[in-house]
Backbone as a printed PyTorch tensor [residue, N CA C, xyz], in Angstrom:
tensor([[[ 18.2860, -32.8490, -15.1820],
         [ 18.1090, -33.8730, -16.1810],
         [ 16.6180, -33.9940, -16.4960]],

        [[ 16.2580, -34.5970, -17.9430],
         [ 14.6080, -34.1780, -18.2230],
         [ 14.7910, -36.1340, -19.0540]],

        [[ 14.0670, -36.9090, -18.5860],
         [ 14.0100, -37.8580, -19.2210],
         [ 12.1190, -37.7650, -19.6030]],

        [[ 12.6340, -37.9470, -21.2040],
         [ 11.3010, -38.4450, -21.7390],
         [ 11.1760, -40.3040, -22.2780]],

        [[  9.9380, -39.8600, -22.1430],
         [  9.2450, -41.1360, -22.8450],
         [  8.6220, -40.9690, -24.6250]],

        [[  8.8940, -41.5960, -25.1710],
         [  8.3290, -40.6500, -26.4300],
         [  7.6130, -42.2940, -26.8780]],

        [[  6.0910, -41.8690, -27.7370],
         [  5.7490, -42.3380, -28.1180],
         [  5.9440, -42.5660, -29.9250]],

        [[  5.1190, -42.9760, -30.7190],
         [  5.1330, -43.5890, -31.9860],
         [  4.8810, -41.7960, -32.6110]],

        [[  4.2480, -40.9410, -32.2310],
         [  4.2610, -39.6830, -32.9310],
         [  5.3080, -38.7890, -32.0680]],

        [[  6.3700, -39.0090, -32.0590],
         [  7.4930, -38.4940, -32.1630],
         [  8.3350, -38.8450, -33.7960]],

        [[  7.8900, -40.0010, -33.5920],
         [  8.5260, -40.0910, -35.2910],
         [  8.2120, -38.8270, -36.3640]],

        [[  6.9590, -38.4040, -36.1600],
         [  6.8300, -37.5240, -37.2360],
         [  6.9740, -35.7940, -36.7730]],

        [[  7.9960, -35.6140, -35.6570],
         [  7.6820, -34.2620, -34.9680],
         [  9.4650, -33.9930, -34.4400]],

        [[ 10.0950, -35.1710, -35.2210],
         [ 11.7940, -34.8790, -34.8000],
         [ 12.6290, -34.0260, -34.7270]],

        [[ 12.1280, -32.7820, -35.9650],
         [ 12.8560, -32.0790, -35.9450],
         [ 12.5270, -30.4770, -34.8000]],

        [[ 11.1870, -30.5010, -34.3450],
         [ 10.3610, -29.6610, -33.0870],
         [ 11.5560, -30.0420, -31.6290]],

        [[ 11.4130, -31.7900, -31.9310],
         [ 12.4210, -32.2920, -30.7640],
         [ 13.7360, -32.1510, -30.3840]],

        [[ 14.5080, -31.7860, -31.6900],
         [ 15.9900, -31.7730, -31.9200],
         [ 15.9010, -29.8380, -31.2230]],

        [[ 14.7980, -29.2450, -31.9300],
         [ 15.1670, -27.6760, -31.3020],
         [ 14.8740, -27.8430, -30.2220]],

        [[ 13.8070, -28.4820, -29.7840],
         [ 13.4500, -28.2350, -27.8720],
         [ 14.8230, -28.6930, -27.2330]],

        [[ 15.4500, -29.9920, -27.7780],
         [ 16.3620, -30.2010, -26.9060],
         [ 17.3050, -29.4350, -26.5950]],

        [[ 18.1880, -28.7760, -27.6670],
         [ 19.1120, -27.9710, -28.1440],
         [ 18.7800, -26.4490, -26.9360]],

        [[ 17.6110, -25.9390, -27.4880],
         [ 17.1110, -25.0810, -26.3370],
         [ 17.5410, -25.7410, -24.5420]],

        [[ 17.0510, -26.7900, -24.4770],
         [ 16.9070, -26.8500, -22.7600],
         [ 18.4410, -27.3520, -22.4850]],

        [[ 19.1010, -27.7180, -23.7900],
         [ 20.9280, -28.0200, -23.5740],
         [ 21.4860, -26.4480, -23.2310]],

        [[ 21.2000, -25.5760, -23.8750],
         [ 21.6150, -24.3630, -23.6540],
         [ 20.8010, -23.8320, -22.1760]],

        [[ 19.8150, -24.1210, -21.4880],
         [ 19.7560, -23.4750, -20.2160],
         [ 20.2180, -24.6580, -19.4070]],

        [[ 21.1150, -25.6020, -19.6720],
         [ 21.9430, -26.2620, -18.7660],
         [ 21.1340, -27.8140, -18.1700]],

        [[ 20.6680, -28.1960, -19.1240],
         [ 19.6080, -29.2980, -19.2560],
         [ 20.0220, -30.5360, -20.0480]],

        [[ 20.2210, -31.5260, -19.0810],
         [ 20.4730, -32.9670, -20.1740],
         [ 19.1940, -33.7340, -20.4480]],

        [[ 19.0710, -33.8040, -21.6450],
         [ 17.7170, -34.4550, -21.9190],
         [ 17.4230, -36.1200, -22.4730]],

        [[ 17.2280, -36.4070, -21.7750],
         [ 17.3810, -38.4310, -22.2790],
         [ 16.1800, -39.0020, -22.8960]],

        [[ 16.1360, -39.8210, -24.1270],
         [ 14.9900, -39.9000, -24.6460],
         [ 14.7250, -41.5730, -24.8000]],

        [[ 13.6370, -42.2530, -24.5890],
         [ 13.7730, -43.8820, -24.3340],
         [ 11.9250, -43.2790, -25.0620]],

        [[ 12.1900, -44.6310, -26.3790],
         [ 11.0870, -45.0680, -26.6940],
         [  9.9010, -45.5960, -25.4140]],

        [[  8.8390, -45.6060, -25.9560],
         [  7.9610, -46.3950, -24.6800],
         [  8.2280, -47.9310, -24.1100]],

        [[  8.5610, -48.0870, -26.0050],
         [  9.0120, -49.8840, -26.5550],
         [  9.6650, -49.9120, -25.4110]],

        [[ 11.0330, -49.5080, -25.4800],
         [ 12.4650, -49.7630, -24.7440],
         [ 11.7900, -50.0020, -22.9050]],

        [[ 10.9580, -48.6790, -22.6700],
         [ 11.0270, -48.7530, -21.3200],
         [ 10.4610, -49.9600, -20.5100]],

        [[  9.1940, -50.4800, -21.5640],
         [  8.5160, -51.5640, -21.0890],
         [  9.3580, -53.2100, -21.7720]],

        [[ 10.2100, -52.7080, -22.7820],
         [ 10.5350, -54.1200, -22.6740],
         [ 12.5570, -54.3980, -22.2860]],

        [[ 12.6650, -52.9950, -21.9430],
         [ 14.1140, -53.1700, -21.3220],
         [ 14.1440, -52.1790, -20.3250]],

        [[ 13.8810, -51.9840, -19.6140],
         [ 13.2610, -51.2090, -18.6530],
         [ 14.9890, -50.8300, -17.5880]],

        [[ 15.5050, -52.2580, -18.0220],
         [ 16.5990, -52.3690, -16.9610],
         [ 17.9090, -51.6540, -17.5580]],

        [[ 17.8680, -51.4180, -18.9770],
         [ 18.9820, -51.2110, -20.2170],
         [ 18.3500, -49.6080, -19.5930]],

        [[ 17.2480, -49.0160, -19.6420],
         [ 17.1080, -47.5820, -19.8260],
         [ 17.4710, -47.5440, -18.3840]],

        [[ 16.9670, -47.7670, -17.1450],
         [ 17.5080, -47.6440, -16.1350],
         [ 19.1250, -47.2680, -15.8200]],

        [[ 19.9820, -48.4350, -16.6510],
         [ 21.5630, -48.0840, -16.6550],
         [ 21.6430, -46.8590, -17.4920]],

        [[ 21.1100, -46.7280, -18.5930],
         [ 21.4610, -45.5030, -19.2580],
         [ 21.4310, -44.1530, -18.3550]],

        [[ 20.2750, -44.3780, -17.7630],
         [ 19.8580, -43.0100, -16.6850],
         [ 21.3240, -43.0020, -15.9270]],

        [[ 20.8440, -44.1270, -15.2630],
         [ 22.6630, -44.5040, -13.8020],
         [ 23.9490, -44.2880, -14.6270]],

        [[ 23.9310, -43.7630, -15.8290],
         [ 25.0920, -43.5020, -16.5020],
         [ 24.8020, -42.1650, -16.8020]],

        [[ 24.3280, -41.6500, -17.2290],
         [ 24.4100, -40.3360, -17.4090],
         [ 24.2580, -39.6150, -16.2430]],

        [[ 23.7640, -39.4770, -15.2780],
         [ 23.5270, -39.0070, -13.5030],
         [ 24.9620, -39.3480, -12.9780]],

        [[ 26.0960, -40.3460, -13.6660],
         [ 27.2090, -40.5650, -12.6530],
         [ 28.2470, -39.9780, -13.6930]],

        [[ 27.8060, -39.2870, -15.2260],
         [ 28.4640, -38.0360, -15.7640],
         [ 29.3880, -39.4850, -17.0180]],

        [[ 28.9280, -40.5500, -16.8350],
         [ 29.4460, -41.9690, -17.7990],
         [ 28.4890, -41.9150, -18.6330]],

        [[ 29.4080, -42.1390, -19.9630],
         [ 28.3910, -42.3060, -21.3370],
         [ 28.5650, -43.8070, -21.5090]],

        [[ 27.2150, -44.3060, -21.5950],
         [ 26.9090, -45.9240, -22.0730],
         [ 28.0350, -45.9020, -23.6000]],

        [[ 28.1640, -47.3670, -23.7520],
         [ 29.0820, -47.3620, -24.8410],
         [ 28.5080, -48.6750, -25.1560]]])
């Protein structure tokens, strides 16, 4: 599993991101992506997301 943090210039570099991911999905790579926003002001919401994807459960 590859969790990023992405900052405010990811906005302008999405589509670089959509191939990297796609790439590291194909060598068997789940890739999780949480704004910076999110991590510092829900820190606990990205946390479950992680504890959901690591226990193979998609948040809903």
């Amino acid at each position: 599993m590859i969790i990023e943090i992405d900052g405010g210039q990811h906005t302008e570099q999405v589509e670089h991101d959509r191939k990297r991911d796609a790439w590291l999905g194909s060598q068997g790579y789940t890739v999780l992506r949480f704004w910076n926003n999110d991590v510092m002001q829900h820190l606990e919401s990205v946390l479950e997301q992680i504890r959901l994807a690591l226990s193979g459960k998609q948040a809903g």
